[in-house]
C-alpha positions as CSV (number, residue, x, y, z in Angstrom):
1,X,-20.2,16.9,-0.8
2,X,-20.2,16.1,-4.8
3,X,-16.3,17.1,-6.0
4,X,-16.6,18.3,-9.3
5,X,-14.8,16.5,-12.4
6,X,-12.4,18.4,-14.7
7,X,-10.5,15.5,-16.2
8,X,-11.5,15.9,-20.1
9,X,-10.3,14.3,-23.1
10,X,-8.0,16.5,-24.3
11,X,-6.4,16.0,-20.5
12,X,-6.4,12.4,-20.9
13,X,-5.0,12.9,-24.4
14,X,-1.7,15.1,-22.9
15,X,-1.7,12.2,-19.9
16,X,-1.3,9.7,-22.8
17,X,1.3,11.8,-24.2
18,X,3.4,12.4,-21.2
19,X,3.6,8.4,-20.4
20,X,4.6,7.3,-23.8
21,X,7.1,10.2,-23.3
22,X,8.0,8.4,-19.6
23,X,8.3,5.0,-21.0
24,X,10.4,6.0,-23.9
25,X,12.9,8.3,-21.9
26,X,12.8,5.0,-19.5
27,X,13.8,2.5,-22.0
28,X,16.6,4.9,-23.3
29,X,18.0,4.7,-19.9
30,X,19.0,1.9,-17.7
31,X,15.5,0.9,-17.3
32,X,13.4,1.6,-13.8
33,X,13.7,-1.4,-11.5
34,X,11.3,-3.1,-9.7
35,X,13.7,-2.8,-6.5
36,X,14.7,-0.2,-3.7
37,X,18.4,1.3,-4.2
38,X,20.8,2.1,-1.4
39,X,21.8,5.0,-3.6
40,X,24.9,4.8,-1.7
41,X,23.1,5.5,1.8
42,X,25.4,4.3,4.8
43,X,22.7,4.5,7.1
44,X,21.3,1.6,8.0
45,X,18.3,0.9,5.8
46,X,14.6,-0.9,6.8
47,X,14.9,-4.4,5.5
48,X,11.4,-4.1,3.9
49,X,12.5,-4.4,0.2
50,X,11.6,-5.2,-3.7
51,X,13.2,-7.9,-5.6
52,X,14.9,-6.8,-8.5
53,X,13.1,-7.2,-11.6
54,X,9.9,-5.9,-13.0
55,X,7.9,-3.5,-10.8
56,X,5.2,-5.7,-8.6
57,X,1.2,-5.1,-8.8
58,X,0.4,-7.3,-6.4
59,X,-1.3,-6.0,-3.2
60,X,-0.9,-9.1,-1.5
61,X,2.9,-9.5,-2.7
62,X,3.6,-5.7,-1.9
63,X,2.4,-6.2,1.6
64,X,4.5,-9.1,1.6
65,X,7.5,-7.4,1.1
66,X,7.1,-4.8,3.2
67,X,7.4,-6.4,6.6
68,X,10.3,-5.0,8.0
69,X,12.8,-8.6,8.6
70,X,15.9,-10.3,7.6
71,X,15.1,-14.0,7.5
72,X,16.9,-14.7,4.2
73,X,15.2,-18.4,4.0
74,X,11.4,-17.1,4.5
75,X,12.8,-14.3,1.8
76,X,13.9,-16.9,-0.9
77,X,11.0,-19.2,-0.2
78,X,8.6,-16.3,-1.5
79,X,10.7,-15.0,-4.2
80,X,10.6,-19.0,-5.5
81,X,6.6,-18.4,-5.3
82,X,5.9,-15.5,-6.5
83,X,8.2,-16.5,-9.4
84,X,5.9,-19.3,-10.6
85,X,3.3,-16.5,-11.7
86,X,5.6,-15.2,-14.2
87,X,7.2,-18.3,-15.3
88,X,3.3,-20.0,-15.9
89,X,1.9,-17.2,-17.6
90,X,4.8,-18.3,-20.2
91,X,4.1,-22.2,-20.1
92,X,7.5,-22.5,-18.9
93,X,7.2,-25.8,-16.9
94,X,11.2,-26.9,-16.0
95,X,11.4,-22.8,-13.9
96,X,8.4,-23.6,-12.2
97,X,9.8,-26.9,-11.0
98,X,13.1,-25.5,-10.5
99,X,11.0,-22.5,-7.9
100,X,8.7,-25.4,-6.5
101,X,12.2,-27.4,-5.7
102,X,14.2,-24.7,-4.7
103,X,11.2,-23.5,-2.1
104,X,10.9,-27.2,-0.8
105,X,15.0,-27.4,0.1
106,X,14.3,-24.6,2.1
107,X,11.4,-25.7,3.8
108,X,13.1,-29.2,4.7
109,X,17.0,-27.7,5.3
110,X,16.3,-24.6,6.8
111,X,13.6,-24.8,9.2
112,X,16.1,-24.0,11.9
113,X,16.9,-20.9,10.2
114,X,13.6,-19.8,9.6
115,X,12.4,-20.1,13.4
116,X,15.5,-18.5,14.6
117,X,13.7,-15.1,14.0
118,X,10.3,-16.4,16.0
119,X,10.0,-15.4,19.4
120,X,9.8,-18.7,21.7
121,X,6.0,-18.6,22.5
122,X,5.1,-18.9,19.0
123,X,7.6,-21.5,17.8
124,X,4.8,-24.2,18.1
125,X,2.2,-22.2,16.1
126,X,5.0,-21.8,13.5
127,X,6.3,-25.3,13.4
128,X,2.7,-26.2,12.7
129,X,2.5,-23.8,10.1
130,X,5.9,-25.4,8.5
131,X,4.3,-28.6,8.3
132,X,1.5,-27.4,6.6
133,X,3.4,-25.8,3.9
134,X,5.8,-28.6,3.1
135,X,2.5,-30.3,2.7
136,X,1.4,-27.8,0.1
137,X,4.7,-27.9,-1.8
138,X,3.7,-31.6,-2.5
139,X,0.5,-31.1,-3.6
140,X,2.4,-27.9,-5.8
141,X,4.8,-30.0,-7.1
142,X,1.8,-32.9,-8.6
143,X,0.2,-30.5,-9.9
144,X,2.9,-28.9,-12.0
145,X,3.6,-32.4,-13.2
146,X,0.2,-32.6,-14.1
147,X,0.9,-28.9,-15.9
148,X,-2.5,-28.0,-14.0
149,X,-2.3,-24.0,-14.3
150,X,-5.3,-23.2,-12.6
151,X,-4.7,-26.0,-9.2
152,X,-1.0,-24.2,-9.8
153,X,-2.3,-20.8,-9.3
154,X,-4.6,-21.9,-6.4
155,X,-1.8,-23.9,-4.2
156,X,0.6,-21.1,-4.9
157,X,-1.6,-18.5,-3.1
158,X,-2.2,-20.7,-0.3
159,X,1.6,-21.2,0.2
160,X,2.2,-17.4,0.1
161,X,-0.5,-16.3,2.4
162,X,1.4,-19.1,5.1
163,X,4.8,-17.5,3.5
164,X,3.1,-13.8,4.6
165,X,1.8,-15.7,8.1
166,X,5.3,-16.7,8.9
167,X,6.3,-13.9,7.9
168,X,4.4,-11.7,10.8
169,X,5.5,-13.8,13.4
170,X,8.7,-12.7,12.8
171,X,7.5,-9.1,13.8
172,X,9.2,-8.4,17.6
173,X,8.4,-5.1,18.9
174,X,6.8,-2.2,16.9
175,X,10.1,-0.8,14.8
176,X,9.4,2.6,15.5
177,X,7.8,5.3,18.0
178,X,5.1,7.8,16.6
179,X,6.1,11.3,17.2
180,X,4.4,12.5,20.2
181,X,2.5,15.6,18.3
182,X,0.7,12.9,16.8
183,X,-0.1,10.7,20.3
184,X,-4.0,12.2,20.2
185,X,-4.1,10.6,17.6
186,X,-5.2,6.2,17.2
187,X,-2.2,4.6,15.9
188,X,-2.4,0.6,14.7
189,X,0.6,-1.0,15.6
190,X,0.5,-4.0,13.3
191,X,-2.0,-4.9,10.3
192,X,-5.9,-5.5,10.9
193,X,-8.3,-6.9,8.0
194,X,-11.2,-4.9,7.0
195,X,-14.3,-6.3,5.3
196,X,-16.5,-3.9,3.4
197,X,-19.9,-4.8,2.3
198,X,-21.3,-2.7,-0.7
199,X,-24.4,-3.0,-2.5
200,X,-22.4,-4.6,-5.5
201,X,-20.4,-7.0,-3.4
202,X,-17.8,-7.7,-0.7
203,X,-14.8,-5.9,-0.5
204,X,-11.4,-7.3,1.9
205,X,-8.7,-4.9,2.5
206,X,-5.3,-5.0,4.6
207,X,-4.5,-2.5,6.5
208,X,-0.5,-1.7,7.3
209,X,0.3,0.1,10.7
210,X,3.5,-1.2,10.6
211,X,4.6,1.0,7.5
212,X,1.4,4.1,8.4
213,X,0.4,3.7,11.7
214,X,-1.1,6.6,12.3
215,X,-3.3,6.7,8.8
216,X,-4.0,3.1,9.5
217,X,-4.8,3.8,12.8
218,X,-7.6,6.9,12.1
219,X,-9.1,4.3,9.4
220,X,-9.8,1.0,11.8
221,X,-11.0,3.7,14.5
222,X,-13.3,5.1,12.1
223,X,-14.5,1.5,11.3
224,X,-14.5,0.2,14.9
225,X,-16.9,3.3,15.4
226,X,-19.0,2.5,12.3
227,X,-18.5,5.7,10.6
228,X,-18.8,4.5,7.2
229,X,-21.8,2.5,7.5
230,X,-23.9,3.7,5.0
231,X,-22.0,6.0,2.9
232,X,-21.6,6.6,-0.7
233,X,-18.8,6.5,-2.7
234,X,-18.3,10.0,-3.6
235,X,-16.2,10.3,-6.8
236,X,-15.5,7.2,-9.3
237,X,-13.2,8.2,-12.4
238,X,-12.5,4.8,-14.3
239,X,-9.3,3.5,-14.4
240,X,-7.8,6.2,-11.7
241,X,-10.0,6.5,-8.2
242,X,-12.8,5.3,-6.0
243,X,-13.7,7.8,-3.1
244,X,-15.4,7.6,-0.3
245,X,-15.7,8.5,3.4
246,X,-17.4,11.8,3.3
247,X,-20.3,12.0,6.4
248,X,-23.6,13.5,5.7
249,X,-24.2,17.1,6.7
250,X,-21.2,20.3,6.7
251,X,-18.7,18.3,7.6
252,X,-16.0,17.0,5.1
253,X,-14.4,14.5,7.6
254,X,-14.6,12.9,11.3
255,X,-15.5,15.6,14.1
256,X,-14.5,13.8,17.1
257,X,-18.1,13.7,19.4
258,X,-16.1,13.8,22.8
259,X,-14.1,17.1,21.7
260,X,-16.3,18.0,18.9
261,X,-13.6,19.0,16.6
262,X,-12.2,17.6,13.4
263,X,-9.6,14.7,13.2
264,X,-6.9,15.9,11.2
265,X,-4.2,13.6,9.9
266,X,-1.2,14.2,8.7
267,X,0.4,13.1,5.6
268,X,2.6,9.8,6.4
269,X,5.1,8.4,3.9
270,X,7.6,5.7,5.1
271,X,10.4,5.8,2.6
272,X,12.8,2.6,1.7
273,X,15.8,3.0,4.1
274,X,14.3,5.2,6.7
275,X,13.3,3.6,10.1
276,X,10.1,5.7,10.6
277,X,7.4,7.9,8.4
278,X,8.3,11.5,7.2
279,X,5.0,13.0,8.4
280,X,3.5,16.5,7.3
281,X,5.2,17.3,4.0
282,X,5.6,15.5,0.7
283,X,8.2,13.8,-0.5
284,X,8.6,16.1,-3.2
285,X,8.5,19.4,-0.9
286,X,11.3,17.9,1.5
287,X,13.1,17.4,-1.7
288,X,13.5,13.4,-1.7
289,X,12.2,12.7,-5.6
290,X,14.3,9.7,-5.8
291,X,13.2,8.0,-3.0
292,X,10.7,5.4,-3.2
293,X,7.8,4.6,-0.4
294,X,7.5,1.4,1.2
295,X,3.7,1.1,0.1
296,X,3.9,2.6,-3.5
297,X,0.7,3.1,-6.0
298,X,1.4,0.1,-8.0
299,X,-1.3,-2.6,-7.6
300,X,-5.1,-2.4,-8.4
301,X,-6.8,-1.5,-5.4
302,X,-4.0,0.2,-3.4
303,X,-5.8,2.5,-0.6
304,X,-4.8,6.3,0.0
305,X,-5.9,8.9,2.1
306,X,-7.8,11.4,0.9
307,X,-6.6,15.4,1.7
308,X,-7.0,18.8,0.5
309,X,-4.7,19.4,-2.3
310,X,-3.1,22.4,-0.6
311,X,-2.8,20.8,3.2
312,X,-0.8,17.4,3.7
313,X,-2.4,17.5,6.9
314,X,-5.9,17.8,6.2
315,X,-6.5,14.3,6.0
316,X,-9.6,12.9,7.9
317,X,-12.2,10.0,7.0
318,X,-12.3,10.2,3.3
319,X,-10.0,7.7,1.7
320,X,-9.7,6.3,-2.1
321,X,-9.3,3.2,-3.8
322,X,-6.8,3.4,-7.0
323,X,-7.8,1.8,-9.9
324,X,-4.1,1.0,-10.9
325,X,-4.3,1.0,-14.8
326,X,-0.5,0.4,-16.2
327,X,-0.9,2.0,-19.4
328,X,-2.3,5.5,-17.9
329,X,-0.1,5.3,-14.3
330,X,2.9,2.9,-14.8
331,X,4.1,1.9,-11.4
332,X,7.0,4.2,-10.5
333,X,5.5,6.6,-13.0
334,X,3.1,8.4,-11.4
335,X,2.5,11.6,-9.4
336,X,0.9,9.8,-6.5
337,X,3.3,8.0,-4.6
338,X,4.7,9.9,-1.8
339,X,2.0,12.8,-2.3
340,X,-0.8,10.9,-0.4
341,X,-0.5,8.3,2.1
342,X,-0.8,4.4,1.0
343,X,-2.1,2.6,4.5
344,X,-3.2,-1.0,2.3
345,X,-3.8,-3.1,-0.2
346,X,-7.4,-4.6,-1.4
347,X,-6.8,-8.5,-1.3
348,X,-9.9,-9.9,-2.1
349,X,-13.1,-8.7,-4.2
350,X,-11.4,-6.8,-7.4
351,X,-14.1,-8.2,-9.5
352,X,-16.6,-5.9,-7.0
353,X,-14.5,-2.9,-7.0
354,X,-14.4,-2.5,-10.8
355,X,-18.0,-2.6,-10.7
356,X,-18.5,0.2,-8.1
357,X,-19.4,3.8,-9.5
358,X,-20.7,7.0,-7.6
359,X,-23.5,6.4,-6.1
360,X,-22.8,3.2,-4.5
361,X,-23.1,2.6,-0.9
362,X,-20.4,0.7,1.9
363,X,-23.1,-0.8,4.0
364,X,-21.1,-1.9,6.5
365,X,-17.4,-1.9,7.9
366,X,-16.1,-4.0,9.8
367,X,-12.6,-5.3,11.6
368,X,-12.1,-9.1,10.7
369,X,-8.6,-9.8,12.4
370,X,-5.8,-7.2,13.8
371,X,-8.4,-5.2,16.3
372,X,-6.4,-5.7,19.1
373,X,-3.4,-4.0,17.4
374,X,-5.4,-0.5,18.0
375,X,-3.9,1.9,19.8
376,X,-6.1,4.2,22.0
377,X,-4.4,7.6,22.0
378,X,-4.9,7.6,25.6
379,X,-2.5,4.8,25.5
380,X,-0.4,6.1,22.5
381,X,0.3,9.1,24.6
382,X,1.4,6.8,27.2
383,X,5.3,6.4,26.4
384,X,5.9,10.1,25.6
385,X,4.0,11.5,28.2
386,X,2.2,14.2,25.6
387,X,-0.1,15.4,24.1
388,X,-1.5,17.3,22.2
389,X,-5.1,18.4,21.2
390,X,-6.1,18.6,17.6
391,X,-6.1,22.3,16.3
392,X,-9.4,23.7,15.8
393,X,-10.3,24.4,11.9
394,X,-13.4,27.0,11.3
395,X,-13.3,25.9,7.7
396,X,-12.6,22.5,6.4
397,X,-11.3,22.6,2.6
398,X,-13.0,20.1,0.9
399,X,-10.8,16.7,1.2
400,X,-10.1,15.1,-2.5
401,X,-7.5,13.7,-4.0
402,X,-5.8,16.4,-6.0
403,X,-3.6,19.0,-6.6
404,X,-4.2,20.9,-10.0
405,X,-4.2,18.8,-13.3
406,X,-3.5,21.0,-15.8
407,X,-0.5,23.0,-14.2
408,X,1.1,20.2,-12.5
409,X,1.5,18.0,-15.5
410,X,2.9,21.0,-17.6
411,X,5.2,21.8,-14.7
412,X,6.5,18.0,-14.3
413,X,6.8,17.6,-18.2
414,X,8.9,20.7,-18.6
415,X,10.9,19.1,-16.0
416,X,11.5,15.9,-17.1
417,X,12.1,17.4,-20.3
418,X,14.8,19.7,-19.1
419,X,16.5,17.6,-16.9
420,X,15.9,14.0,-17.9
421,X,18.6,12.6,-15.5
422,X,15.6,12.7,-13.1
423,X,13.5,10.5,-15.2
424,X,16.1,7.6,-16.4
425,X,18.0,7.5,-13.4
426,X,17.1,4.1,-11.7
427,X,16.1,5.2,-8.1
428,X,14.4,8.3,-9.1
429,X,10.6,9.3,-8.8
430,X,9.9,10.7,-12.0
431,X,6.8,13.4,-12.0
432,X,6.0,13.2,-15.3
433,X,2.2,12.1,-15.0
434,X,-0.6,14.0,-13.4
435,X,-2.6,13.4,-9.9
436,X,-6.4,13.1,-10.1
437,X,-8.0,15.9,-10.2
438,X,-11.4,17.2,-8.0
């Protein structure tokens, strides 16, 4: 099915309107922070977190962060890192030494600490992997003497994809049990690495069951089963989405062949401080508009499920891509986080996704690393002793990424305009821009 496209220019002209009006109430206020606030919770909060400071972009980074541990030495060792990106962009050589240092004292003087949190069978594989990053900090640290930005930029990735290896081995058991309405349902308990092929190019994406298992769980499925081999992208609307995932034929999602019926997915939205997912309802609806997801819209390539604007549980195969454009969805200013569900992060092959339009085909699909993290639902079922088959829909809404444009941004506006608390308080959500529209 071909979703039709309202978004015109006098909608684009109001969406301009409304962000300048975001970003100015913003800087009246104390400013929106790039971190998760405790907002005085006593409960005991996830340790997934933001640093403070600017709102982060990066897929990779976001992913990083979201890894639910408390090793404070692996913690400063990427926050020296992922420093140096801001500090080079400015040519400012002495804080990039200072962050190369700081991450090599750790590396040397705390390698105790930072295997304390690795379980015993993997303390040689991380030893190893220590050694290899002290000897990237050295080739790091000759090439900022040599002020070499682009060998800079290069090491620095290496270091923090070993940083985001290290990382996952401090992952012990899965944090959290999927409710057991959902244990029909394929849950990944871990991340997997998904490699698209597409007529224009190669796309790699990271998928997060540790923060969506469920969501993440219905996508590697879907790909282990080769469902979107072959299928076009759907709906392209430049600098917002990328859609795909729609089958050929009636059908607007996955209709399971052993039971014949449609998957249905909830909506799943893990929330900073909360131990598991709110599932079935947004976080506007349950009344959380402060609260900030784990997984936000905020990097270039961040992918979403797909759902009929009026069902949070409609979700099935179609998924988008969001095409993360500051000046038209600030991070933290947008309608989208905690409205759909954020499963991962494209991590390689940008350059491919911004040239694919409507039209364009996925090829093929396939799991690269993390297919053993997939959860059968026969086994998923197996700890609660439940379950429960999928409801049986005679008419499927067609699944898109919206809710209505026009009335929603008029709504939110009028809003933020009457109570602006909710825009310039630090830890809120503010709904002041719109949600794409079908």
């Amino acid at each position: 099915m071909r979703f039709s496209k309202i978004l015109k220019l006098d909608w684009y002209k109001r969406l301009t309107q409304t962000s300048l009006l975001a970003l100015l109430l913003v800087t009246l206020s104390f400013g929106l922070s790039g971190a998760w606030w405790d907002s005085g919770n006593s409960q005991p909060a996830r340790e997934s977190r933001l640093p403070v400071g600017n709102a982060i972009t990066d897929g990779k980074a976001l992913l990083r962060y979201s890894l639910p541990i408390d090793n404070q030495p692996v913690r400063d060792i990427q926050a020296s890192l992922e420093d140096i990106s801001t500090q080079l962009r400015a040519k400012r050589w002495s804080p990039v030494g200072r962050d190369v240092t700081k991450a090599a004292t750790i590396l040397s003087d705390r390698a105790e600490k930072l295997l304390a949190d690795i379980l015993e069978e993997k303390q040689p594989q991380a030893e190893a992997l220590i050694a290899e990053m002290n000897q990237g900090i050295t080739s790091l640290r000759e090439a900022v003497e040599a002020k070499d930005r682009e060998k800079i930029s290069i090491l620095r990735g290496q270091l923090l994809t070993q940083v985001g290896e290290l990382e996952e081995m401090m992952m012990g058991d899965f944090p959290f049990e999927v409710p057991s309405e959902y244990s029909n349902l394929p849950q990944l308990k871990g991340r997997a690495t998904v490699e698209m092929t597409t007529n224009k190019g190669n796309l790699t994406v990271v998928v997060d069951g540790y923060s969506a298992p469920v969501t993440a769980g219905n996508f590697v499925d879907l790909v282990q089963r080769g469902f979107y081999n072959g299928l076009e992208f759907i709906r392209a609307e430049d600098f917002y989405v990328l859609q795909v995932g729609d089958p050929p034929g009636k059908e607007e999602g996955f209709v399971d062949p052993t039971t014949g019926e449609y998957r249905a997915i909830p909506l799943e939205v893990l929330v900073r401080g909360d131990s598991e997912p709110v599932y079935g309802i947004t976080l506007e609806d349950a009344g959380r508009y402060r609260d900030q997801p784990v997984l936000p819209f905020s990097a270039y390539g961040t992918v979403a499920m797909a759902r009929p604007g009026d069902d949070p549980n409609g979700g099935s195969s179609q998924f988008f891509f969001f095409l993360f454009e500051p000046e038209l969805t600030p991070a933290g200013l947008n309608l989208l986080d905690g409205r759909y569900s954020v499963f991962g992060y494209l991590v390689q092959g940008k350059e491919v996704l911004e040239k694919l339009k409507e039209g364009d085909v996925i090829e093929s699909a396939k799991v690269v690393k993390g297919a053993e993290n997939l959860v059968t639902p026969q086994v998923a079922q197996g700890s609660s002793g439940q379950k429960q088959t999928a409801t049986k829909r005679d008419e499927i809404e067609s699944a898109k990424v919206v809710e209505e444009a026009e009335n929603l941004v008029d709504s939110q506006v009028t809003q933020a305009i009457a109570e602006p608390e909710a825009v310039i308080t630090p830890d809120s959500q503010p709904a002041i821009l719109d949600t794409p529209t079908s």
